[in-house]
C-alpha positions in Angstrom: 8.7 -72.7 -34.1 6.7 -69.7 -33.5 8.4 -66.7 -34.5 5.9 -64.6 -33.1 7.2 -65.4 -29.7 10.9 -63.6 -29.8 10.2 -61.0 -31.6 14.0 -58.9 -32.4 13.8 -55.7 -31.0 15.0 -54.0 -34.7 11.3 -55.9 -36.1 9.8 -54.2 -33.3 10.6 -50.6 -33.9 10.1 -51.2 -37.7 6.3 -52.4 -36.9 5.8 -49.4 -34.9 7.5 -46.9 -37.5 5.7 -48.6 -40.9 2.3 -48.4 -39.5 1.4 -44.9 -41.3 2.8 -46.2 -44.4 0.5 -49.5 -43.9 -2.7 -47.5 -42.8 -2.3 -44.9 -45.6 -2.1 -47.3 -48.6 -4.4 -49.9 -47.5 -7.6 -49.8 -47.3 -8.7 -52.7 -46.0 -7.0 -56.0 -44.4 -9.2 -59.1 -44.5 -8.3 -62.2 -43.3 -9.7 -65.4 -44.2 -9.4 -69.0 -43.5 -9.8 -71.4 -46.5 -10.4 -74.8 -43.9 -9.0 -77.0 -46.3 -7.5 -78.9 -44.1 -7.7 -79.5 -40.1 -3.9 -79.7 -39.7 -2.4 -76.7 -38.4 -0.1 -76.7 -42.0 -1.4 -76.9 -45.2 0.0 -80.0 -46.4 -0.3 -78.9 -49.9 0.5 -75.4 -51.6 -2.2 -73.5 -52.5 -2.4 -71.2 -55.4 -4.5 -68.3 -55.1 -5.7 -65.7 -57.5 -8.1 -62.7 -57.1 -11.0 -63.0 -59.7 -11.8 -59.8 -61.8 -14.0 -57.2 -59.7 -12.0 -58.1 -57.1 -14.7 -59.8 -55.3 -14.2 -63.6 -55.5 -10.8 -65.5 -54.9 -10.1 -68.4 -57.1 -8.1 -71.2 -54.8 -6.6 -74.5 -56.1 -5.2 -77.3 -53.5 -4.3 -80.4 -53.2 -6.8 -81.8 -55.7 -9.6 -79.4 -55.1 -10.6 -76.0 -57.3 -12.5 -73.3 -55.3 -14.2 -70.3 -55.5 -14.4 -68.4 -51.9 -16.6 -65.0 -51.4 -13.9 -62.2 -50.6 -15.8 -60.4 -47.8 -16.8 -63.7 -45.8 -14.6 -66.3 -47.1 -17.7 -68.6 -47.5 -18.0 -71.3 -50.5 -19.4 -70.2 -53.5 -18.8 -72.8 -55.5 -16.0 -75.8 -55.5 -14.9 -79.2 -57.2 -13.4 -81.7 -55.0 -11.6 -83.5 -57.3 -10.6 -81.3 -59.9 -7.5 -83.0 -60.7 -6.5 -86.7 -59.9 -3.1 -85.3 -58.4 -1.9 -82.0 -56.9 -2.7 -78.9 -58.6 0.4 -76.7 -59.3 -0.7 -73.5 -61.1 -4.0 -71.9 -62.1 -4.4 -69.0 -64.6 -8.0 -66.7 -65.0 -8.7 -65.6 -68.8 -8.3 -62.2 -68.8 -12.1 -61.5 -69.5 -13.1 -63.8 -66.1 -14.7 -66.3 -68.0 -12.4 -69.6 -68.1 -9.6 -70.8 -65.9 -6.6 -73.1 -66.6 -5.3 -75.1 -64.1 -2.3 -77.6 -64.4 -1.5 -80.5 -62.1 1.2 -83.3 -61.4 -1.3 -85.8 -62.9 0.2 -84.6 -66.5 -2.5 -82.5 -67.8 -4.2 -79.2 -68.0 -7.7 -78.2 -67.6 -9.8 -75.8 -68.9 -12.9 -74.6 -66.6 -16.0 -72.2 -67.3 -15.3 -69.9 -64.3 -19.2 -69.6 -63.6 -19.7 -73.1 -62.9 -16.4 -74.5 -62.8 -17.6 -77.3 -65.6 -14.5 -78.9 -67.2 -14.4 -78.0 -70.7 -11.0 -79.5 -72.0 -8.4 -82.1 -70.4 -5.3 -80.8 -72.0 -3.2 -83.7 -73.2 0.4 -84.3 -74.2 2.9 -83.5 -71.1 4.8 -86.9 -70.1 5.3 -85.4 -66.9 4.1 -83.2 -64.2 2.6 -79.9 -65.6 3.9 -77.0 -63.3 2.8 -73.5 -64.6 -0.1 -72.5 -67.0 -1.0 -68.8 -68.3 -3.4 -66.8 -70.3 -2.2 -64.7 -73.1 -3.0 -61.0 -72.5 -5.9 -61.7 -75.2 -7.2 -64.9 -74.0 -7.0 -67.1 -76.6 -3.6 -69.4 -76.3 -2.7 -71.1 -72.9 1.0 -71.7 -72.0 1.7 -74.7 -70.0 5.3 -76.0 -68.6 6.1 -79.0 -67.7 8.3 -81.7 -66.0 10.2 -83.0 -69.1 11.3 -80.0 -70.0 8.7 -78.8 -72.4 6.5 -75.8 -73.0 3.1 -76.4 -74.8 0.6 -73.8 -76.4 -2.8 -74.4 -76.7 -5.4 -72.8 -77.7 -8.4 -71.7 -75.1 -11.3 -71.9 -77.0 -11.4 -76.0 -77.1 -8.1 -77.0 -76.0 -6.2 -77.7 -79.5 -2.8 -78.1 -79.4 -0.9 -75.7 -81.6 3.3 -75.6 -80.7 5.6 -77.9 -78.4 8.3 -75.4 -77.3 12.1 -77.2 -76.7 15.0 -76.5 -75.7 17.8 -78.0 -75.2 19.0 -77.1 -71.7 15.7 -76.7 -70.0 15.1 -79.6 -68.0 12.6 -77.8 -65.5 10.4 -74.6 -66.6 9.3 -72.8 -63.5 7.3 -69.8 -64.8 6.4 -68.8 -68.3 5.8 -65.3 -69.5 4.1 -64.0 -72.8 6.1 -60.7 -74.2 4.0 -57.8 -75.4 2.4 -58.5 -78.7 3.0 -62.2 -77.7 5.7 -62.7 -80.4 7.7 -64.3 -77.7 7.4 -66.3 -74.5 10.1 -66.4 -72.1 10.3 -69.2 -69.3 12.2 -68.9 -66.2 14.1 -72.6 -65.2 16.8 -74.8 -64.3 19.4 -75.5 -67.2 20.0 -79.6 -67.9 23.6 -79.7 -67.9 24.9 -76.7 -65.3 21.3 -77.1 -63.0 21.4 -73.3 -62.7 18.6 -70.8 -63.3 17.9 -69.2 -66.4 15.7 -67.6 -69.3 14.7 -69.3 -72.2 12.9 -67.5 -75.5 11.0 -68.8 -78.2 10.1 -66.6 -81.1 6.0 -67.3 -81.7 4.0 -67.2 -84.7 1.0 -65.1 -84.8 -1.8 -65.9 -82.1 -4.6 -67.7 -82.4 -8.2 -65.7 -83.4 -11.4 -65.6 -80.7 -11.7 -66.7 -77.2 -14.7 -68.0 -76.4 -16.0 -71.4 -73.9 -16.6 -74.1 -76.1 -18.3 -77.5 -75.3 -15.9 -80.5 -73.8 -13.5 -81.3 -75.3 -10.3 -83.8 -74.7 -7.4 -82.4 -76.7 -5.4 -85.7 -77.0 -3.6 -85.6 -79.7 -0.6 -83.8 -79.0 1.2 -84.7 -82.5 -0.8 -82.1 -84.1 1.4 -79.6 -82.6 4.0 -78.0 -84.4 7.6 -78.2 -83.2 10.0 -74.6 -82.1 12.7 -74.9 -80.7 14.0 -72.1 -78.2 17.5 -70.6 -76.9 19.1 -69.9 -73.6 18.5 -66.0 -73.5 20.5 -65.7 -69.8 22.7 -66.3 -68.0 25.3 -65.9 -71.2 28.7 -65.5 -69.2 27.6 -62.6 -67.5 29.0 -63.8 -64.2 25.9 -62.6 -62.2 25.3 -64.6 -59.4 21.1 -65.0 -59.3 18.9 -67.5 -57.6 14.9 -67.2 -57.5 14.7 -65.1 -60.5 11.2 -64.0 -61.6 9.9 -61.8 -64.9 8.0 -59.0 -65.2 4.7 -59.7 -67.2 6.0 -57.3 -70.1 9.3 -59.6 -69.9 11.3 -56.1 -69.5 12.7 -56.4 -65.5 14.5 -59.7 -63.9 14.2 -59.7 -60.1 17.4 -61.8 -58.5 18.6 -63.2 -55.4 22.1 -64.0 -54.0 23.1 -66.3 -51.4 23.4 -63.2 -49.2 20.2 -62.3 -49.3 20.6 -58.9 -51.4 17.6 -58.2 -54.0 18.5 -56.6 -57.7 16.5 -55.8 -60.2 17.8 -55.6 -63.9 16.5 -54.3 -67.4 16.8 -57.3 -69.6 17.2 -56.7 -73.4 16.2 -58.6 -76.0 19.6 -59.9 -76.7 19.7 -61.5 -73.3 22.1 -58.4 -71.9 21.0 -57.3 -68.0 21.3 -53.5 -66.9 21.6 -53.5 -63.1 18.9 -51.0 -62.3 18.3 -51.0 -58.6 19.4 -53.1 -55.6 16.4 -53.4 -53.8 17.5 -54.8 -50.2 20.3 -55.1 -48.8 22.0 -58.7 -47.2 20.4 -58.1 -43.7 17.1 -57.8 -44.9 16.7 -61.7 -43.9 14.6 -62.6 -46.8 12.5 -65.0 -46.4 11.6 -66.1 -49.8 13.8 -66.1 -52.7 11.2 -65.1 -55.1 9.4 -62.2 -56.5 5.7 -61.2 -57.9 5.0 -58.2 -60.0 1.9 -56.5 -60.6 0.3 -57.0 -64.0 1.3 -53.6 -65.1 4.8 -54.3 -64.3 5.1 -50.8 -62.3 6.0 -52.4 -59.3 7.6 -55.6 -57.4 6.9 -57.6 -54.1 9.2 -59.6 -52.2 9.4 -60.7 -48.6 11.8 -60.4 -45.5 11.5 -61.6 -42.5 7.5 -60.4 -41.2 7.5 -57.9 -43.4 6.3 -57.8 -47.2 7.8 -55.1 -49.4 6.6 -53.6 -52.8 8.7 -51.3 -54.5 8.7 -49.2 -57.9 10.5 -51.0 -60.9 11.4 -47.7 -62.2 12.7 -45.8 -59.2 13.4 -48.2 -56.9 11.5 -46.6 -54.1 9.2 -48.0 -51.6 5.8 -48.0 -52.6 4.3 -50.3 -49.8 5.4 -52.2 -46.7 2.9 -54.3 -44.8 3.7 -55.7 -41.7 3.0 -58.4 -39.4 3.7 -61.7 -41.5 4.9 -64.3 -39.3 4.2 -67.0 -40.6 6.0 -68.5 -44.1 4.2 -67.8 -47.1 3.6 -69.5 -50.1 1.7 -66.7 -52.2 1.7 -63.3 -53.0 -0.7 -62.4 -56.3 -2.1 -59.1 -57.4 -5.4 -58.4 -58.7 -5.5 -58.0 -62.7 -6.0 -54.2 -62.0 -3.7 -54.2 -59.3 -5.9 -52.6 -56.7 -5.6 -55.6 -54.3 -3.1 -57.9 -53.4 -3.6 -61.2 -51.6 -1.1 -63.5 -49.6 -1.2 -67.1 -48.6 0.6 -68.8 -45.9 1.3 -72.6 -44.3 -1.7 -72.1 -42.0 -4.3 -71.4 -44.1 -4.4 -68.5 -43.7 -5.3 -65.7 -46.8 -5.1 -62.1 -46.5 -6.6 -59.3 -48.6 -5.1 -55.8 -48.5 -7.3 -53.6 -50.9 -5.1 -50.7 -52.1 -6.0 -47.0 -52.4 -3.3 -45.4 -52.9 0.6 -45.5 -53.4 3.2 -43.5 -52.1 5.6 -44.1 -55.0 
């Protein structure tokens, strides 16, 4: 149902008194419809991500890989069958020039963001392939999938280098490089207690030169070498978390409880958590029991019920609050620099707020 139509009067007087905070910080507010499908739901997820310059959006759904003008939404270049299943995750290099994308078909691909030419079909996942990432120099792609593996590859022609195991991981969910990518951390379910956790590998040194190479089919995953990981947290801490996401520099851990309450914690390196700030309180009525920081880690989205919220992971204070979000959504990314942030919900719909300033 519509939730539009019975609006609470409490939602009400909080539209009315976030307004100034809305109009001060953002800029603009573009809406755009991606006409994927007819339907009035996307039957699929799509993944969206905000190109560098901030003026193309890269969008990935069902099958298809798109590239959509910012200001007008229009087409400005696309592959229609990109994948021969659903597309899970996509990743942009961080100089703009290739994406990843990774799909329930098992594999990976590698794409020259220009012209959207495959240039690898990553190979070596017996199962679906549910999150892919860049690391921060561009030359080793991260892949999780299915049965329970992580995979690194690297970018510039789709070798395989290291199969990641662990033990208890029987489904990786998002997968983070730490600073100086010496580890990667992957948020997950655990095989034996079906909880969420962290997992760490410790990685040995990156890779050299990113650059789009010819095609290239990297199947030969035995060439990779074996590491096996360890359950960095939970570790008895009796901290009650669902939904948890990772700050890119793999400091902050942003939690859920089944009353609805937000935290956010300073994870350690020895898998210790700091309670740092409680975010939102149980009658927030969230609406999604996940989180998405910006790239710089400084600061931390998460939604309630019309509203989406972006706080400071240092202070804890409200940086943002944009209202008006009725609909369920799927999607909240940043821009690389942070400057814009971009939502998508179940009736594809995508919405643009450019940022000029912060309050916090």
């Amino acid at each position: 149902s519509d939730r539009r139509v019975q609006q609470p009067q409490k939602h009400r007087q909080k539209h009315r008194t976030s307004r100034r905070s809305e109009m001060t910080s953002s800029r603009t507010r573009q809406r755009l419809t991606l006409g994927f499908f007819s339907e009035e739901e996307v039957p699929y997820t799509p993944v969206v991500r905000i190109m560098p310059g901030g003026n193309t959006l890269v969008i990935a759904c069902d099958r298809k890989l798109s590239v959509r003008d910012i200001p007008t939404g229009a087409v400005v270049r696309e592959r229609e069958d990109a994948h021969d299943d659903d597309i899970r995750d996509l990743a942009i290099a961080p100089s703009g020039q290739q994406l990843a994308t990774a799909a329930t078909d098992d594999t990976v691909r590698l794409w020259v963001a220009e012209t959207l030419e495959c240039v690898a079909v990553l190979r070596g996942h017996i199962e679906h392939v549910n999150s892919v990432l860049y690391s921060a120099d561009g030359c080793t792609v991260a892949t999780g999938g299915g049965d329970g593996t992580m995979r690194l590859w690297r970018a510039v022609d789709g070798k395989p280098l290291f199969v990641l195991r662990c033990p208890d991981l029987e489904w990786p969910i998002s997968l983070h490089f730490a600073p100086g990518e010496s580890r990667l951390l992957a948020t997950g379910f655990g095989e034996s207690s079906g909880d969420d956790g962290i997992w760490e590998w410790t990685l040995p040194a990156p890779p050299a030169q990113s650059v789009v190479s010819a095609p290239h089919d990297a199947a030969a995953p035995g060439a990779a070498v074996e590491l096996e990981g360890r359950r960095l947290w939970p570790a008895n801490t009796g901290i009650e978390a669902h939904g948890l996401s990772v700050s890119p520099n793999c400091r902050w851990i942003c939690t859920f409880n089944n009353e609805g309450a937000v935290f956010l914690y300073d994870l350690a390196e020895n898998g210790s958590l700091i309670q740092a700030h409680k975010m939102a309180e149980k009658e927030s009525k969230l609406s999604h029991s996940y989180a998405w920081f910006s790239p710089d880690s400084r600061r931390v989205a998460f939604l309630t019920e019309a509203f989406i919220k972006i706080r400071d992971t240092a202070t804890g204070a409200l940086c943002l609050l944009l209202n008006g979000y009725w609909n369920e959504i799927n999607e909240v990314t940043f821009s690389m620099d942070g400057r814009q942030l971009a939502t998508c919900d179940k009736r594809n719909n995508v919405i643009i707020h450019t940022i000029c300033s912060w309050t916090s």
